[in-house]
C-alpha positions in Angstrom: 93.0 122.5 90.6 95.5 123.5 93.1 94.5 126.0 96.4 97.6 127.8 97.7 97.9 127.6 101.5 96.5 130.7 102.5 93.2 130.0 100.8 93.0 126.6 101.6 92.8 128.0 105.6 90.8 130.7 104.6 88.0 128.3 102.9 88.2 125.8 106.0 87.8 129.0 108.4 84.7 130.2 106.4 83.3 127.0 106.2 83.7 126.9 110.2 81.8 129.9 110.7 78.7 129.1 108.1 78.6 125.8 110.1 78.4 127.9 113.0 75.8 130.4 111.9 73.6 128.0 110.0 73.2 125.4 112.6 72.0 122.2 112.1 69.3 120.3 110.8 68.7 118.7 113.9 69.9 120.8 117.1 70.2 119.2 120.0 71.1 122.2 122.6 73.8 124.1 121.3 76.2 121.3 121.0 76.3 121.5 117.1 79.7 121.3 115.0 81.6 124.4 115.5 79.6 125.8 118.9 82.2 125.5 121.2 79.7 123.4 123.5 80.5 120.0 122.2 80.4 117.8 125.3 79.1 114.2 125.1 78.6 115.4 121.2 78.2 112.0 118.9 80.8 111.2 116.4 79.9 108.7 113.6 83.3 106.2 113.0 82.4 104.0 109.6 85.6 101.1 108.8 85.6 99.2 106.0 86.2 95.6 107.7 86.7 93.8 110.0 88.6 91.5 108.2 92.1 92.9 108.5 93.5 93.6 111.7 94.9 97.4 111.0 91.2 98.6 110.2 90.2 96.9 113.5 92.9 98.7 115.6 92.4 101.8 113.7 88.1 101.7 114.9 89.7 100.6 118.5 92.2 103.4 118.7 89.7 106.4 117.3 86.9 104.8 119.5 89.1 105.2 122.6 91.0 108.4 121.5 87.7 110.6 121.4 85.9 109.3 124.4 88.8 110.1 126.1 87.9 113.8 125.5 84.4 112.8 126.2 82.7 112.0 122.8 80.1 109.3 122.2 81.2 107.1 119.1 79.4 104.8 117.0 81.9 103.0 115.7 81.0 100.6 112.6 82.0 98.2 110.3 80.5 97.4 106.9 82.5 94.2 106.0 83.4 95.5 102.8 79.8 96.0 101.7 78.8 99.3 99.8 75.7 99.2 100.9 76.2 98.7 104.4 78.3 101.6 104.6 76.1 103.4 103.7 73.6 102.4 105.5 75.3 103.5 108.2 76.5 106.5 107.4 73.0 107.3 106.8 72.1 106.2 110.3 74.7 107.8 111.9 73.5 111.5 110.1 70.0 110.2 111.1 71.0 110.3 114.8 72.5 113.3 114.8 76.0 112.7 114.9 78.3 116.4 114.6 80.8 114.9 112.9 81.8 112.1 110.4 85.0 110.0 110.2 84.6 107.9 107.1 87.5 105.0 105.5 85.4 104.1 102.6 85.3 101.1 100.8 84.6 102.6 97.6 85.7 106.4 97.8 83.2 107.3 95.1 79.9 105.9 96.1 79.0 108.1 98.9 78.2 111.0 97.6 74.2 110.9 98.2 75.6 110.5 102.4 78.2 113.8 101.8 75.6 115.9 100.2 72.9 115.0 103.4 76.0 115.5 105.8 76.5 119.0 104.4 72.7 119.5 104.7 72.7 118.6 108.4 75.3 120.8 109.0 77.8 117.7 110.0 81.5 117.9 108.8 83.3 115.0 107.0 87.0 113.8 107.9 88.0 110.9 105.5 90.1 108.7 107.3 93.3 107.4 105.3 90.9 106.9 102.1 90.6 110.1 100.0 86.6 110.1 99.5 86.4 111.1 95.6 83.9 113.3 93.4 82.2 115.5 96.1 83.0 118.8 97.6 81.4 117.9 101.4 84.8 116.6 102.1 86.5 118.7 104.8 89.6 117.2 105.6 91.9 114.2 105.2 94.0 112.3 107.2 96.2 109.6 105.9 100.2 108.7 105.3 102.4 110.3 102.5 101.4 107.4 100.0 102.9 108.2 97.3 106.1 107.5 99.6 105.1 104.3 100.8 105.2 103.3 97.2 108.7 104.4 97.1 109.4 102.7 100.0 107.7 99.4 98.5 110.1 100.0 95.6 113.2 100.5 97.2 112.8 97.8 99.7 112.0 95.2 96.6 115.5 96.8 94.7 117.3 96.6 98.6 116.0 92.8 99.0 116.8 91.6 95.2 120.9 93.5 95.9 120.0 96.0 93.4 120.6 98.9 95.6 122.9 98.5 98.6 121.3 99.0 102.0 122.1 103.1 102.1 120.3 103.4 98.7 123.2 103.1 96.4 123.1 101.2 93.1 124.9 98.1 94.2 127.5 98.2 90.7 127.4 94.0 90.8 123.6 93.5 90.5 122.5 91.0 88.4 120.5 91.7 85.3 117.2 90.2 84.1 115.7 90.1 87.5 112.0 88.8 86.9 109.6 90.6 88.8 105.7 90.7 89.0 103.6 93.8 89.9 100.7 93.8 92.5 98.3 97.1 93.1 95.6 97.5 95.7 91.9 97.7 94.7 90.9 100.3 92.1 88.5 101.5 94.4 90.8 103.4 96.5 92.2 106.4 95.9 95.6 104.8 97.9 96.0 102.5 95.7 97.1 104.3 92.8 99.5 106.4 95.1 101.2 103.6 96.1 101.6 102.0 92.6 102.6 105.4 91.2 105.0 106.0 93.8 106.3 102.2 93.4 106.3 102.4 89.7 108.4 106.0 89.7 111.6 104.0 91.5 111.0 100.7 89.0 110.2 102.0 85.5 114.1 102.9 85.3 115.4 99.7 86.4 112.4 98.0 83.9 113.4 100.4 81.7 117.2 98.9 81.2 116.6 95.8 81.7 117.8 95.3 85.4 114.2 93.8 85.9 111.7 92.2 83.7 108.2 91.9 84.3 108.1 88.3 82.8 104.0 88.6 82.4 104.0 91.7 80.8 101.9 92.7 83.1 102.5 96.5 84.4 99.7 98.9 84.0 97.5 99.5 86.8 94.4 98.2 85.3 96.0 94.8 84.6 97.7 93.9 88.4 95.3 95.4 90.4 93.5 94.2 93.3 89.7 94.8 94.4 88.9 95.0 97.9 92.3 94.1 98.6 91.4 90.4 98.5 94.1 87.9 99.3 92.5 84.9 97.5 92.4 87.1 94.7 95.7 87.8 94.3 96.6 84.5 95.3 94.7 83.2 92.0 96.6 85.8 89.9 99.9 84.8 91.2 98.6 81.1 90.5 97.7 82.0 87.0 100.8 83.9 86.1 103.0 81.1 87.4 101.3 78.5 85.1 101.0 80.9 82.4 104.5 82.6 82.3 107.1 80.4 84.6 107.8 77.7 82.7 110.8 75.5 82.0 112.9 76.8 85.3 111.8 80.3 85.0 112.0 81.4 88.8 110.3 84.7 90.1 112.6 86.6 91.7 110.6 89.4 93.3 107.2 90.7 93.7 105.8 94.0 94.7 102.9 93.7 96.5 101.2 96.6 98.1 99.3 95.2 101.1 100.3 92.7 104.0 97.0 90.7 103.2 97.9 90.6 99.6 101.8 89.1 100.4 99.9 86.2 101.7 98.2 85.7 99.0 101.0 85.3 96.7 102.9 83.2 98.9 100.5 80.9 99.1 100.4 80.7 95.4 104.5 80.1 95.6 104.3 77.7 98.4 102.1 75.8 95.9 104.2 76.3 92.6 107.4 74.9 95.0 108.9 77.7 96.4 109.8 77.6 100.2 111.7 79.5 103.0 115.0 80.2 101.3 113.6 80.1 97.7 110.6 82.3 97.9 111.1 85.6 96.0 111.4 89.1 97.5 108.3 90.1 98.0 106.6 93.2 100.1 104.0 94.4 101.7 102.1 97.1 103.6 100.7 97.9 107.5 103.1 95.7 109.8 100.2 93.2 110.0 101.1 90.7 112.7 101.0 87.5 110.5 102.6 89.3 107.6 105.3 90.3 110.8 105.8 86.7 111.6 106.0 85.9 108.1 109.1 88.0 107.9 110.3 86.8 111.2 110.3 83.2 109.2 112.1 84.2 106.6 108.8 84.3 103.7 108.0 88.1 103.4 110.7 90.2 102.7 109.4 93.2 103.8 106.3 95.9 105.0 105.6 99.1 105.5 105.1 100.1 109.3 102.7 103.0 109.6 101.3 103.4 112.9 97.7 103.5 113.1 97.9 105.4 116.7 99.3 108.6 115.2 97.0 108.4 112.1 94.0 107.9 115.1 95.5 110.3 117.0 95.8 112.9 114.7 92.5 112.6 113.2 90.6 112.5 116.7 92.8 116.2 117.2 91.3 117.2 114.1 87.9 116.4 114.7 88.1 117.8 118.3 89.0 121.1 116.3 86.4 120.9 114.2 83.9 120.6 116.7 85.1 123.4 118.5 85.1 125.7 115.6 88.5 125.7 115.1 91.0 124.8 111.6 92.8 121.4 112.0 96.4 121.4 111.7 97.3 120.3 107.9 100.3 120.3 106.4 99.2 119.7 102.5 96.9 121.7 100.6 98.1 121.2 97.0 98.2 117.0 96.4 94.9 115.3 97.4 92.2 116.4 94.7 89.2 114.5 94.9 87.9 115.6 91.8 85.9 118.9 93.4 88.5 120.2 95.7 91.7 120.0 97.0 90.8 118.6 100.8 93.3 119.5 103.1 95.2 116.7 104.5 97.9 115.8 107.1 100.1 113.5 106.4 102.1 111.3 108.4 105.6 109.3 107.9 106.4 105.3 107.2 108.9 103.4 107.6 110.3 100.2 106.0 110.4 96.9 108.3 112.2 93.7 107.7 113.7 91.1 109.6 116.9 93.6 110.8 114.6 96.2 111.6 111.4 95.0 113.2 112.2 94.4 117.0 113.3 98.1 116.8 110.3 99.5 115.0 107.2 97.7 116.1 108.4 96.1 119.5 110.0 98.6 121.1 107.8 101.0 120.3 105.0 98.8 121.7 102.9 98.1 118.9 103.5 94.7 119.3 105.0 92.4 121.9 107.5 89.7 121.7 104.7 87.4 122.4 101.6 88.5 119.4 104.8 87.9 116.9 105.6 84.4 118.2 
């Protein structure tokens, strides 16, 4: 179902003021969600690992972003666990933390932690992950995804000279291009939006035979990823080398959705004899410092840069107005239904890194130095 705009802010305001009449289950002096006396008020941060380096600065920069407008944070990680996570979301509710910022693992196993957040009175922001299949889910902050897909896309078509570097069909592009297809874990409500948002620039190009998927593997089911795990894609890109590249066949590209991922697969080339000057185009996702230097080389082709400190920024502003009884800034209320509600998100842009590009994009702007990339 879609909310227009007006009732979207309309719902969030009256859901403010509830939470402010109702109170909750455990007050602790006044400073409950939506009081307007929120000092030293305790903010529950759940990541899903520690295991990849975005989700570490991500817990880092939220962490540091609201105690710097006075906050306590317990910050957690649940290793990719389920249980763990929640676990500790239920701790967290349990010691009376206002506010929830959740990136699931799974975004559909925690409603049992949603529906005793909503009882305490304690609002939920999901944090890049859309939480699915409950309504306690107040807000979302995350990247367009559906156009980081795109860019995915277009940087495979710009790296294999399909499209020239301003976008345009390049008219002298080779035909029969073999590609494979990578998707994130099915788990995640991203990782559809990026394959969707991938697969709307490809399916034309598949379409007229520009590329081939030599596998025959395309739907989502088939190439996708759980928990993201690189030594799982590595032994599907293992498997559909033995399996489909026989007799000289040579991949040509690859779209992979996530840095962690990209190393995955090249490992599996590196082992079926590709090296730096024969490895295919392949992509990636979050600017991940190996998966940087990996481009730097000459491996990688490409990522997409989405900077975690406006995504941690931006969500610590939200839950500052939340805790102060205000609406959050959003700028989508039609695109993110979780399969109760349309939850309100704000969305931030991407860009597209490779080799030409990266000094500018993530040195520059400090993200990284000359040295972490050496």
């Amino acid at each position: 179902m879609k909310y227009p705009r007006l009732a979207a802010v309309l719902t969030a305001a009256s859901m403010v003021a509830t939470m402010a009449a109702c109170g909750s289950a455990e007050k602790t002096g006044g400073n409950e969600a939506g009081s307007g006396d929120t000092a030293g008020a305790l903010v529950g941060v759940t990541m899903p690992t520690k295991k990849s380096e975005r989700w570490v600065k991500d817990g880092d920069n939220v962490k540091a972003a609201l105690e710097k407008l006075g906050y306590q944070v317990d910050l957690q990680y649940a290793e990719d666990d389920i249980p763990t996570q929640t676990q500790q979301l239920d701790n967290q509710i349990t010691k009376g933390a206002k506010l929830l910022i959740i990136a699931s693992i799974d975004g559909t196993a925690l409603s049992t932690q949603l529906d005793n957040a909503k009882a305490a009175n304690i609002p939920v922001i999901a944090y890049d992950r859309l939480i699915r299949d409950n309504a306690n889910v107040d807000y979302y902050a995350t990247f367009d995804n559906f156009k980081v897909g795109v860019q995915q896309a277009t940087s495979l078509l710009t790296g294999l000279k399909v499209l020239n570097a301003d976008g345009s069909k390049n008219p002298e592009a080779k035909k029969g291009l073999n590609i494979e297809l990578f998707a994130g874990s099915p788990d995640d409500n991203n990782a559809t939006f990026f394959f969707n948002g991938a697969k709307s620039v490809l399916d034309p190009y598949i379409a007229d035979g520009t590329l081939v998927v030599k596998s025959g593997q395309t739907e989502f089911e088939k190439v996708a990823t759980l928990r993201w795990d690189a030594e799982t894609a590595q032994k599907r890109m293992e498997n559909i080398l033995t399996a489909t590249y026989k007799g000289g066949a040579k991949v040509d590209g690859v779209l992979s959705p996530y840095d962690g991922i990209s190393i995955g697969i090249l490992s599996a080339l590196k082992s079926g004899g590709y090296s730096t000057g024969t490895y295919p185009i392949v992509t990636g996702q979050d600017a991940e410092a190996p998966s940087v230097k990996s481009i730097i080389a000459g491996e990688q082709y490409s990522t997409i840069y989405k900077d975690t400190r406006q995504l941690a920024d931006t969500t610590v502003e939200m839950a500052d107005a939340v805790l102060k009884g205000q609406t959050p800034k959003t700028n989508n209320t039609t695109d993110y239904d979780n399969g109760k509600k349309v939850v309100p998100a704000q969305l931030l842009e991407s860009v597209i890194v490779t080799k030409d590009n990266y000094k500018a994009q993530l040195v520059d702007t400090g993200y990284y130095t000359e040295a972490d990339l050496k």
